[in-house]
DRENVODO-228706 format. One record per atom (N, C-alpha, C): residue number from 1; atom name; z, y negated, x. Coordinates in Angstrom, 2 decimals, always signed. Layout:
% residues N
(site NUM, "CA", (Z, Y, X))
...
***
This chain:
% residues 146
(site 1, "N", (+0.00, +1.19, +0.84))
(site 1, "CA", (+0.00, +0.00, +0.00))
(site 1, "C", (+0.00, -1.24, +0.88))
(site 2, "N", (-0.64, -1.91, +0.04))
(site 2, "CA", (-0.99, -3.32, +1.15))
(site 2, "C", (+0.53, -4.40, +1.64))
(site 3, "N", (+1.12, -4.78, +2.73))
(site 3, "CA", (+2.65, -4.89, +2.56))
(site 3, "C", (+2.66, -6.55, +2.36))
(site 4, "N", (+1.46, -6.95, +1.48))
(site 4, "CA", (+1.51, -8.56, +1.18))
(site 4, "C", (+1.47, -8.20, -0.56))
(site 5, "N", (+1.39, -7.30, -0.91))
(site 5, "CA", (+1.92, -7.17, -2.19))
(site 5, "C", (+3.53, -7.49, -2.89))
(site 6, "N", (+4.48, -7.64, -2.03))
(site 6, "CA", (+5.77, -7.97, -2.19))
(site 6, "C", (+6.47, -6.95, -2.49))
(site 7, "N", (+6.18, -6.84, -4.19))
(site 7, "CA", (+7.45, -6.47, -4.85))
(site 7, "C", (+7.25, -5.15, -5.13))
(site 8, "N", (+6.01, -4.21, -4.81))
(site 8, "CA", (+5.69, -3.24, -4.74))
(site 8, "C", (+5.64, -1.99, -3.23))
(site 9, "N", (+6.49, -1.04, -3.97))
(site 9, "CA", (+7.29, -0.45, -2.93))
(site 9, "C", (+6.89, +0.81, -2.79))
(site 10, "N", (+6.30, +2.11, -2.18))
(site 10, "CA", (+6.29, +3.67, -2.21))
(site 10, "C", (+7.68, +4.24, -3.00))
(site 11, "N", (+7.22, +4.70, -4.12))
(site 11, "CA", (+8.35, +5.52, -4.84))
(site 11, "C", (+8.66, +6.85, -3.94))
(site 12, "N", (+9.58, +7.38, -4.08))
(site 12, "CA", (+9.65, +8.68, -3.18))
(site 12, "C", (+10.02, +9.41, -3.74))
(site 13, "N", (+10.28, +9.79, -5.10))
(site 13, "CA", (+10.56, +10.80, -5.84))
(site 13, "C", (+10.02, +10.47, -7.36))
(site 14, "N", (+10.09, +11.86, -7.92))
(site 14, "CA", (+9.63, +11.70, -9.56))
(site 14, "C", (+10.98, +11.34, -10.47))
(site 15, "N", (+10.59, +10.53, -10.95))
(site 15, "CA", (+12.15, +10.13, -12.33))
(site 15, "C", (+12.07, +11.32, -13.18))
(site 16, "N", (+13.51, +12.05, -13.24))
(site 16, "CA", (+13.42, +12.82, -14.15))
(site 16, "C", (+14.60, +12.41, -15.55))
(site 17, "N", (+13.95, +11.47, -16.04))
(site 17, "CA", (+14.78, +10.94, -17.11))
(site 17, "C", (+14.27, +11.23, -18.96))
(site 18, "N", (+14.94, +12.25, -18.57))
(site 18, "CA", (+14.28, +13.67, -19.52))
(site 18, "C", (+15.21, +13.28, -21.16))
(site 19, "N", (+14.99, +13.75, -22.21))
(site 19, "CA", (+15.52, +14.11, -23.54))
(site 19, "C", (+16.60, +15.27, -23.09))
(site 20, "N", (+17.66, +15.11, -23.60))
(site 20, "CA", (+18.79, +16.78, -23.10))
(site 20, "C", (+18.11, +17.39, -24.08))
(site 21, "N", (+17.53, +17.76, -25.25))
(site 21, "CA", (+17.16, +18.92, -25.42))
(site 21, "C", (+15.87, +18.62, -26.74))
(site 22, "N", (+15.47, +19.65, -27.27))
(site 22, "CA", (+14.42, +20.08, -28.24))
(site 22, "C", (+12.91, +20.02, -27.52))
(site 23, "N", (+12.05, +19.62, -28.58))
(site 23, "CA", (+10.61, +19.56, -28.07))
(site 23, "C", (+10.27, +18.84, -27.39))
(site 24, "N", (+11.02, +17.14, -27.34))
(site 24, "CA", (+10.37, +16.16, -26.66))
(site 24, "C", (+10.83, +16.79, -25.27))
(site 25, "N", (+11.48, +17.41, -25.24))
(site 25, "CA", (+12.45, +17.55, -23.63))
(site 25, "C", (+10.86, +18.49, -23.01))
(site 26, "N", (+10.86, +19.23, -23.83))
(site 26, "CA", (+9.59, +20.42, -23.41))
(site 26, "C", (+8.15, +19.48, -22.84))
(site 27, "N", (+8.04, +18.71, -23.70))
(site 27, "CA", (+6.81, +17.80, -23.64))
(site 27, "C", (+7.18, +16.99, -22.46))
(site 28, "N", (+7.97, +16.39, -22.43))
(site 28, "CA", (+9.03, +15.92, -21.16))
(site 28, "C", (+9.03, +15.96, -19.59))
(site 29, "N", (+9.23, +17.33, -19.97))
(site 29, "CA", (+9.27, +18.65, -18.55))
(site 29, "C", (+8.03, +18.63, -18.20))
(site 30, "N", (+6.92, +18.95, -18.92))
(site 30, "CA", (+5.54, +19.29, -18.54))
(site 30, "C", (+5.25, +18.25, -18.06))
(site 31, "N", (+5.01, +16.89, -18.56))
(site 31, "CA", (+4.70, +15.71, -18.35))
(site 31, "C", (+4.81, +15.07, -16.78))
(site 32, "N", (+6.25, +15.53, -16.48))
(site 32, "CA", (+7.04, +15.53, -15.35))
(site 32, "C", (+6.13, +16.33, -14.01))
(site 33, "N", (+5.88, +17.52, -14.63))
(site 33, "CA", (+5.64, +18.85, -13.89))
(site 33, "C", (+4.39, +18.29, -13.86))
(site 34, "N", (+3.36, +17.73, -14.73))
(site 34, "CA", (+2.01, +17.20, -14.29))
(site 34, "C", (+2.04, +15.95, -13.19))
(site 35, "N", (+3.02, +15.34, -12.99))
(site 35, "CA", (+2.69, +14.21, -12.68))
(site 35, "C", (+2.74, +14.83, -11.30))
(site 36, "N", (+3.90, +15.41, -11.03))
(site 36, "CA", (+4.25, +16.10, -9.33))
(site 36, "C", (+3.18, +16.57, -8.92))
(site 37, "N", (+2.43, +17.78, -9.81))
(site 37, "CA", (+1.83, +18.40, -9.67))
(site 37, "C", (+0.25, +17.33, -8.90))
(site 38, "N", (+0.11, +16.42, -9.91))
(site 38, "CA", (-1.35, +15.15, -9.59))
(site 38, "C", (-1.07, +14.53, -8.13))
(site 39, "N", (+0.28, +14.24, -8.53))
(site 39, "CA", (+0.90, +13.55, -6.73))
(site 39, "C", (+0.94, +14.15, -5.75))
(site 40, "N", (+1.09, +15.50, -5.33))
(site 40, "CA", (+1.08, +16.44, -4.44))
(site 40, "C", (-0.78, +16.70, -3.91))
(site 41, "N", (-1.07, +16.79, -5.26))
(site 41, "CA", (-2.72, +16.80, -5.21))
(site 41, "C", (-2.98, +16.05, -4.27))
(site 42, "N", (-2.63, +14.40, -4.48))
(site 42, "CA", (-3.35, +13.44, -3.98))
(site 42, "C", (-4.14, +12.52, -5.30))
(site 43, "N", (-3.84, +13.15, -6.41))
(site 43, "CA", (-4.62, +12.48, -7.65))
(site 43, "C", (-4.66, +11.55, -7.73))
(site 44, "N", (-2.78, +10.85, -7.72))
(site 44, "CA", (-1.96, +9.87, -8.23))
(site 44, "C", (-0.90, +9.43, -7.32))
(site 45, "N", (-0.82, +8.34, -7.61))
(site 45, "CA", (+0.83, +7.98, -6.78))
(site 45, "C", (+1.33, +6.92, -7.36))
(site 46, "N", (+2.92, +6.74, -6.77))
(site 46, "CA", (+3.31, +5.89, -7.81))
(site 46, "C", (+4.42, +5.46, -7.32))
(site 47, "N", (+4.57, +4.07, -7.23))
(site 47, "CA", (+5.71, +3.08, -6.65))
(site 47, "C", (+6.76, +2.34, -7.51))
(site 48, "N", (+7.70, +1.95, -7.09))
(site 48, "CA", (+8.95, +1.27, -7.68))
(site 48, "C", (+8.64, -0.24, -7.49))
(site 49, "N", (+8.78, -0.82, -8.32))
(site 49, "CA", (+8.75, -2.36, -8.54))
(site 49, "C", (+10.16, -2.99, -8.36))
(site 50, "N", (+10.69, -3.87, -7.34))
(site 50, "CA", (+11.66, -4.50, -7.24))
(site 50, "C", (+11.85, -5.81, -8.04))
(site 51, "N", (+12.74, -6.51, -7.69))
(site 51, "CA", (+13.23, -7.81, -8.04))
(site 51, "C", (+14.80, -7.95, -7.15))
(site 52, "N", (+14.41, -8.73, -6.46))
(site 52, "CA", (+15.76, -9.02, -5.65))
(site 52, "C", (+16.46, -7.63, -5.39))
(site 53, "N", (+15.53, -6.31, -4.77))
(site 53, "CA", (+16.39, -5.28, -4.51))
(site 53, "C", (+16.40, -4.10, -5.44))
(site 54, "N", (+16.23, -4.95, -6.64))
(site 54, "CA", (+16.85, -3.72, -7.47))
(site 54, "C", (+15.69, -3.28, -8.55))
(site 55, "N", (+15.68, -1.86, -8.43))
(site 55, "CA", (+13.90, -1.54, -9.86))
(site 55, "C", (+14.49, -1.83, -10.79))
(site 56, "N", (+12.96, -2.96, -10.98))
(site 56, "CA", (+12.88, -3.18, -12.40))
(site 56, "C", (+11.60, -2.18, -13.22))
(site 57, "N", (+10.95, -1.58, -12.65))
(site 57, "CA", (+9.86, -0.47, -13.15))
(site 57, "C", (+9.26, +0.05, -12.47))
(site 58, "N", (+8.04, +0.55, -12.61))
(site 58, "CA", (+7.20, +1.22, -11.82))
(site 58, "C", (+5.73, +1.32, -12.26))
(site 59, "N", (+4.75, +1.17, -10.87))
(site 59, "CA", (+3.45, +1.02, -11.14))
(site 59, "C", (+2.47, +2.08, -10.58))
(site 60, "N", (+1.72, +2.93, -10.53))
(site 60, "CA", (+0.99, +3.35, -10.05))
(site 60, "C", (-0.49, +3.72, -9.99))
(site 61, "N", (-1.03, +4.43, -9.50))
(site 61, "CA", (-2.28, +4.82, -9.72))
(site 61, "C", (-2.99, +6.50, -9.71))
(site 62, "N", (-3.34, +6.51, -11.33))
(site 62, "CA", (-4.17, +7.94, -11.35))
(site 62, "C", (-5.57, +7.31, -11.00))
(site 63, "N", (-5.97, +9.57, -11.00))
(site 63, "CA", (-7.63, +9.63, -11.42))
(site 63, "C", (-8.23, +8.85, -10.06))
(site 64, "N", (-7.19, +9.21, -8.58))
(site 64, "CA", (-7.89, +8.70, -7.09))
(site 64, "C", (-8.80, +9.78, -6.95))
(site 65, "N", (-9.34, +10.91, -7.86))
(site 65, "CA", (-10.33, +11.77, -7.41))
(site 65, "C", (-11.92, +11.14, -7.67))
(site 66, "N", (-11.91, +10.20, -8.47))
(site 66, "CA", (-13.39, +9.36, -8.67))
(site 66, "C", (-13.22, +8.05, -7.80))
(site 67, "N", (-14.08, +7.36, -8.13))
(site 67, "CA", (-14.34, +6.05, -7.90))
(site 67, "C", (-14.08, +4.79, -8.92))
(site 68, "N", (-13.00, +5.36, -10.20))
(site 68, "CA", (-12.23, +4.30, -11.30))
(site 68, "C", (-11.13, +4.36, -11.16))
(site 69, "N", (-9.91, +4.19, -10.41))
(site 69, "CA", (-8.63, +4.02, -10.63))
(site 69, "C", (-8.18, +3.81, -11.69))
(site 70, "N", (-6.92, +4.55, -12.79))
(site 70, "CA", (-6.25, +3.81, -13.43))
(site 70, "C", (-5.03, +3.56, -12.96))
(site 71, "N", (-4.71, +2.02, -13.19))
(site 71, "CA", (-3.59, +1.72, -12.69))
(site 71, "C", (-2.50, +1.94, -14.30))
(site 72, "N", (-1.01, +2.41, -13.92))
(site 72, "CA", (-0.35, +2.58, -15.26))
(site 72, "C", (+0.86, +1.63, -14.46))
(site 73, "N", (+1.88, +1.24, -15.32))
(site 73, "CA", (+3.13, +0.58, -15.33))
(site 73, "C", (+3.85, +0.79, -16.38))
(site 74, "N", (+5.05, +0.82, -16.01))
(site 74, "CA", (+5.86, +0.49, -17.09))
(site 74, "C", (+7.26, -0.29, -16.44))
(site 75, "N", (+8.23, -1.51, -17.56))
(site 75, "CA", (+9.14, -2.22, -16.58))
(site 75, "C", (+10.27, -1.99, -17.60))
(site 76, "N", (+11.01, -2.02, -16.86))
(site 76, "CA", (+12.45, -1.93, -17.30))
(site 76, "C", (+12.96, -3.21, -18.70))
(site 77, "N", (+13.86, -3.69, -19.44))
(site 77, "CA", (+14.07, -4.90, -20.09))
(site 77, "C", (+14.48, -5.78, -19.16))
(site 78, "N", (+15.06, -5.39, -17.93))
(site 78, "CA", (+15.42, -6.15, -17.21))
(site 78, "C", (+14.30, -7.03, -16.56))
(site 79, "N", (+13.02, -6.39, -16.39))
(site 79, "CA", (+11.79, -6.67, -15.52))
(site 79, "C", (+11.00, -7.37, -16.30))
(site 80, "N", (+11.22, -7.60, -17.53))
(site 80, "CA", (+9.97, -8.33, -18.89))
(site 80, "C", (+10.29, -9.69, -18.82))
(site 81, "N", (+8.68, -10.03, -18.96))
(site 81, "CA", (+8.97, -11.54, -19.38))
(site 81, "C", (+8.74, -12.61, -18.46))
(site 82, "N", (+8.68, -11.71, -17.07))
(site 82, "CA", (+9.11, -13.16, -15.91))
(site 82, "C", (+7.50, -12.86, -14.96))
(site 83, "N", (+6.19, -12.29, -15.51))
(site 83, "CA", (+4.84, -12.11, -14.96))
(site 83, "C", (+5.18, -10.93, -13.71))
(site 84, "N", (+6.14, -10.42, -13.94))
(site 84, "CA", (+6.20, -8.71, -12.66))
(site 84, "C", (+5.17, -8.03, -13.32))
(site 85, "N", (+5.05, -7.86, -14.35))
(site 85, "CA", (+3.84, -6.68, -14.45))
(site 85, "C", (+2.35, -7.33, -14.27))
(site 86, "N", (+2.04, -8.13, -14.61))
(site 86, "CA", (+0.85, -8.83, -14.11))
(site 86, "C", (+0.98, -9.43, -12.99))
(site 87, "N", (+1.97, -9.67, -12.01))
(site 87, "CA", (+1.48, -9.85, -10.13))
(site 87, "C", (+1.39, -8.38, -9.75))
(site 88, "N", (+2.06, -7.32, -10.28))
(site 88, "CA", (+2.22, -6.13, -9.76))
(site 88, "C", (+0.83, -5.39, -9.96))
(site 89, "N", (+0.36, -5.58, -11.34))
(site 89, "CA", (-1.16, -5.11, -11.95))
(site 89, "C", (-2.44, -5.85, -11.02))
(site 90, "N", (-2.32, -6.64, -11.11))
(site 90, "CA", (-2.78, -7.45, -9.94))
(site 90, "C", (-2.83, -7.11, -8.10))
(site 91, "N", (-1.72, -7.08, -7.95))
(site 91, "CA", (-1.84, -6.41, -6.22))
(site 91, "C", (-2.43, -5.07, -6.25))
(site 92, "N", (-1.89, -4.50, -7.12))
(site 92, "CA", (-2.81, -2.69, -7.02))
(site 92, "C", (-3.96, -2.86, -7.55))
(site 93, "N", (-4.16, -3.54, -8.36))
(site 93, "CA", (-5.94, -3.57, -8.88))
(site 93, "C", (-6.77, -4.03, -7.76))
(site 94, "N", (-6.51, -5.05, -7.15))
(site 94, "CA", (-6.66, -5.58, -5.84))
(site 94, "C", (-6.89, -4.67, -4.59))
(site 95, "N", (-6.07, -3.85, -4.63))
(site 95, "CA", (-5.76, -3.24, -3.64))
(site 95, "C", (-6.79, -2.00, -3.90))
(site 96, "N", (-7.06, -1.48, -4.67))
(site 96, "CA", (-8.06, -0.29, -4.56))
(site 96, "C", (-9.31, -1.06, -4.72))
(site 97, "N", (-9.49, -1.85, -5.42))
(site 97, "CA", (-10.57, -2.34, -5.41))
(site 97, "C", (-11.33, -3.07, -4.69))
(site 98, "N", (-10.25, -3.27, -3.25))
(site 98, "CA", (-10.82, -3.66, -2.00))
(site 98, "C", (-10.95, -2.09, -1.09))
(site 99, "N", (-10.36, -1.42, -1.41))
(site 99, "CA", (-10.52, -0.21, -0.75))
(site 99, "C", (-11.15, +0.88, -1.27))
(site 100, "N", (-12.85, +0.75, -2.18))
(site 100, "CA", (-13.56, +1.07, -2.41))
(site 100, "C", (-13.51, +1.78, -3.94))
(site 101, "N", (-12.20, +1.13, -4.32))
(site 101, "CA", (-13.29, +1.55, -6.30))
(site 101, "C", (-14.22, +0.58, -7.13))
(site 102, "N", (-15.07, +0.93, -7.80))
(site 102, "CA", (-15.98, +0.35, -7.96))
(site 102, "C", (-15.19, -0.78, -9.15))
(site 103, "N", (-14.54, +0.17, -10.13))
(site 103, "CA", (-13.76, -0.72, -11.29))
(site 103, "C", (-12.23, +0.02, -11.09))
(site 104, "N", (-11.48, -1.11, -11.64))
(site 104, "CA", (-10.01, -0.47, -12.12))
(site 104, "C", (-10.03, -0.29, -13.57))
(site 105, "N", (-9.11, +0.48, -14.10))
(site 105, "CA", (-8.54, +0.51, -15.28))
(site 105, "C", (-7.63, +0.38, -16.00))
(site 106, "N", (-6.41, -0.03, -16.63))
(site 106, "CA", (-5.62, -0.21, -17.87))
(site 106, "C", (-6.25, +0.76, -19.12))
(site 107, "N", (-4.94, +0.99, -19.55))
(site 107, "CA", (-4.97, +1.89, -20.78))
(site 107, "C", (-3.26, +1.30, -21.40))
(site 108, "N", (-3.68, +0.94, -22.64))
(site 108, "CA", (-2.81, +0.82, -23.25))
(site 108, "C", (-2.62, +1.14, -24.79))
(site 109, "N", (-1.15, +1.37, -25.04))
(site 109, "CA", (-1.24, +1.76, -26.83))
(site 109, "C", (-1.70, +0.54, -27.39))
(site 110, "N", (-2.37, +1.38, -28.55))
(site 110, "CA", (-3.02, +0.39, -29.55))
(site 110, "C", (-1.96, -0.03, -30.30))
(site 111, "N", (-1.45, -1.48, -30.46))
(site 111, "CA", (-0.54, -2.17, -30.86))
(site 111, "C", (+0.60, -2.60, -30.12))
(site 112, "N", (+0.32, -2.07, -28.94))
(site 112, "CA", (+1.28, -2.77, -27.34))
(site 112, "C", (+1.01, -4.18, -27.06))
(site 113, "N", (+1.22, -5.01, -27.92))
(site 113, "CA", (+0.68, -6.58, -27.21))
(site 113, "C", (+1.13, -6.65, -25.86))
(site 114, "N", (+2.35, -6.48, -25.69))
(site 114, "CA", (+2.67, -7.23, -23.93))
(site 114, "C", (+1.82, -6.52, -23.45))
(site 115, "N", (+1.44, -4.71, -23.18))
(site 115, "CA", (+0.72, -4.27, -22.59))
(site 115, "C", (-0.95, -4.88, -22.21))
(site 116, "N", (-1.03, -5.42, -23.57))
(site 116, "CA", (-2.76, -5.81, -23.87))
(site 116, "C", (-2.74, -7.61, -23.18))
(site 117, "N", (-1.69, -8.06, -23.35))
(site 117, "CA", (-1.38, -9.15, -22.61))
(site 117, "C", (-1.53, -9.44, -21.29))
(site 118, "N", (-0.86, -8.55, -20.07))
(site 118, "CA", (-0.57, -7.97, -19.07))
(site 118, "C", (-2.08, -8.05, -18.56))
(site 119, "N", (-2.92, -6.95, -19.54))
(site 119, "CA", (-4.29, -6.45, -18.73))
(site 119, "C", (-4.89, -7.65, -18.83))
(site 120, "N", (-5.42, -8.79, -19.85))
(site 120, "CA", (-5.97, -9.90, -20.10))
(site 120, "C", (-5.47, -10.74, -18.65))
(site 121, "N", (-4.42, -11.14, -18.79))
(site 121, "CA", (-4.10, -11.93, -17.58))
(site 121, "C", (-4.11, -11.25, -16.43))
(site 122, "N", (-4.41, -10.20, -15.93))
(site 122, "CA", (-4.64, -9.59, -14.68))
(site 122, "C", (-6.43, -9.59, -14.26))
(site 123, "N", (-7.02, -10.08, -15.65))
(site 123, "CA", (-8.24, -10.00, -15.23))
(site 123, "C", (-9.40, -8.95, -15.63))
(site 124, "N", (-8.57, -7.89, -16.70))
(site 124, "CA", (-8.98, -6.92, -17.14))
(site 124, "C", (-9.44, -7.39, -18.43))
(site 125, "N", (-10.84, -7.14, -19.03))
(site 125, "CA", (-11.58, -6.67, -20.15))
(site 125, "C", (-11.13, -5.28, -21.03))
(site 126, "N", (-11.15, -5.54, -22.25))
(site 126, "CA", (-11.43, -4.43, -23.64))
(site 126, "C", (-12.47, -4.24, -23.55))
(site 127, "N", (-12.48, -2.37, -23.38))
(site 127, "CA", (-14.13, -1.79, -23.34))
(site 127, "C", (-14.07, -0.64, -24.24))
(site 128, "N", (-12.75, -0.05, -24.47))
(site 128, "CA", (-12.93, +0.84, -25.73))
(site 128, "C", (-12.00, +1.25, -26.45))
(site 129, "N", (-11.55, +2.04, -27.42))
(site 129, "CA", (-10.67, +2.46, -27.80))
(site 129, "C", (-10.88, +4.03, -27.72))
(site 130, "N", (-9.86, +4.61, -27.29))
(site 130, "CA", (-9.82, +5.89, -26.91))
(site 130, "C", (-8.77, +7.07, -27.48))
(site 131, "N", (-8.60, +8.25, -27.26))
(site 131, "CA", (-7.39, +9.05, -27.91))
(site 131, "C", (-7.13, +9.74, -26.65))
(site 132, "N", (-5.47, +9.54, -26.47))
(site 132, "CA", (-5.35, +10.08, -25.45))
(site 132, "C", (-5.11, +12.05, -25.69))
(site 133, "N", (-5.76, +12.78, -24.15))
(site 133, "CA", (-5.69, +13.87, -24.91))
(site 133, "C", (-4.31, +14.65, -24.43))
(site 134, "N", (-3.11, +14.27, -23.96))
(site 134, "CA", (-2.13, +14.64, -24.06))
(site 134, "C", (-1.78, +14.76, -25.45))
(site 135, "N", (-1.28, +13.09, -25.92))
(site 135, "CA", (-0.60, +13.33, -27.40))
(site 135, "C", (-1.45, +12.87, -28.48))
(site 136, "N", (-2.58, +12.40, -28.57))
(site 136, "CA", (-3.33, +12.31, -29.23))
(site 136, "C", (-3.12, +10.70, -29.86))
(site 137, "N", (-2.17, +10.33, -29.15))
(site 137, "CA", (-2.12, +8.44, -29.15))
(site 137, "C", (-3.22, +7.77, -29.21))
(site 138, "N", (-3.23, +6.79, -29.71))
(site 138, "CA", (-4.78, +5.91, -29.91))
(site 138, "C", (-4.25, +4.95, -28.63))
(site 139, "N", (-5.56, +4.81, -27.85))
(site 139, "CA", (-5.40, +3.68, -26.49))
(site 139, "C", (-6.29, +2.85, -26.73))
(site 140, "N", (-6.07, +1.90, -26.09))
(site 140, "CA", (-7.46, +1.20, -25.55))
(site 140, "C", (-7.80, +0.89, -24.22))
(site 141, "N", (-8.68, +1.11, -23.72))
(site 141, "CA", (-9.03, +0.91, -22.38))
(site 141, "C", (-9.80, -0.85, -21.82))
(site 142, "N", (-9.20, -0.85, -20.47))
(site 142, "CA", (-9.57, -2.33, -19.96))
(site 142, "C", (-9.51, -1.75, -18.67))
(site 143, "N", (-10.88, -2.97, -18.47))
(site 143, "CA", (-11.80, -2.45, -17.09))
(site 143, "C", (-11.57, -3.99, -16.50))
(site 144, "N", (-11.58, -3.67, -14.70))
(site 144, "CA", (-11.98, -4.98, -14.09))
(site 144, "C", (-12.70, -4.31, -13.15))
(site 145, "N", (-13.82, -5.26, -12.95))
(site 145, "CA", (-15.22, -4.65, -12.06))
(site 145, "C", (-14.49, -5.31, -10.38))
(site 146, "N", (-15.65, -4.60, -9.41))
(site 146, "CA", (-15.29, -4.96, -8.36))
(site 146, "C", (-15.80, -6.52, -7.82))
***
């Protein structure tokens, strides 16, 4: 990661901040077990977002097996509100996209304003609406070209 990005840091482990029990825990686990599984690959990776020290979320990047990065985030309540997810969306979009992807991506739920907010001010375009095929969530996707 580029070290003029700031507030963006190499995560070094997977969060396992699981449901104690039923289906979501199951859905949970796997979710978990995919992500290790993509990161070990080399698929994906994924960093901790600071603020004076302390995470306020985390940003990373799938789908490094093509030439489209998606960048994902998510921030803590502590982390909202103050433009961390759009400088953070920003340095990693930046950052692969100087280091040879052609476009980045955002994906967000359909009816996530801050999310859809975030991608707008980072520079990202609405190009479709999509279903994700994990849970079958409605997304929408936003592209920024190189």
């Amino acid at each position: 990661m580029d070290p003029r990005a700031g507030a963006v840091t190499r995560r070094g482990r997977a969060a396992l901040d699981l449901p104690s029990r039923g289906p979501q825990q199951a859905d949970a686990r796997h979710r978990v077990a995919r992500s290790i599984d993509r990161a070990r690959d080399g698929l994906s990776t994924r960093y901790v977002i600071r603020t004076g020290g302390a995470p306020v979320g985390t940003i990373g990047l799938a789908h490094l097996d093509g030439t489209s990065p998606d960048v994902f985030y998510a921030l803590l309540p502590a982390g909202r509100g103050a433009g961390i997810a759009t400088r953070s969306v920003v340095a990693l979009a930046d950052w692969a996209l100087s280091h040879g992807a052609e476009s980045v991506r955002v994906r967000t739920m359909v009816g996530n304003g801050a999310s859809e907010a975030v991608a707008r001010r980072a520079g990202f375009t609405f190009t479709e609406e999509l279903v994700d095929e994990f849970d079958g969530a409605r997304l929408r996707a936003w592209t920024r070209l190189a």
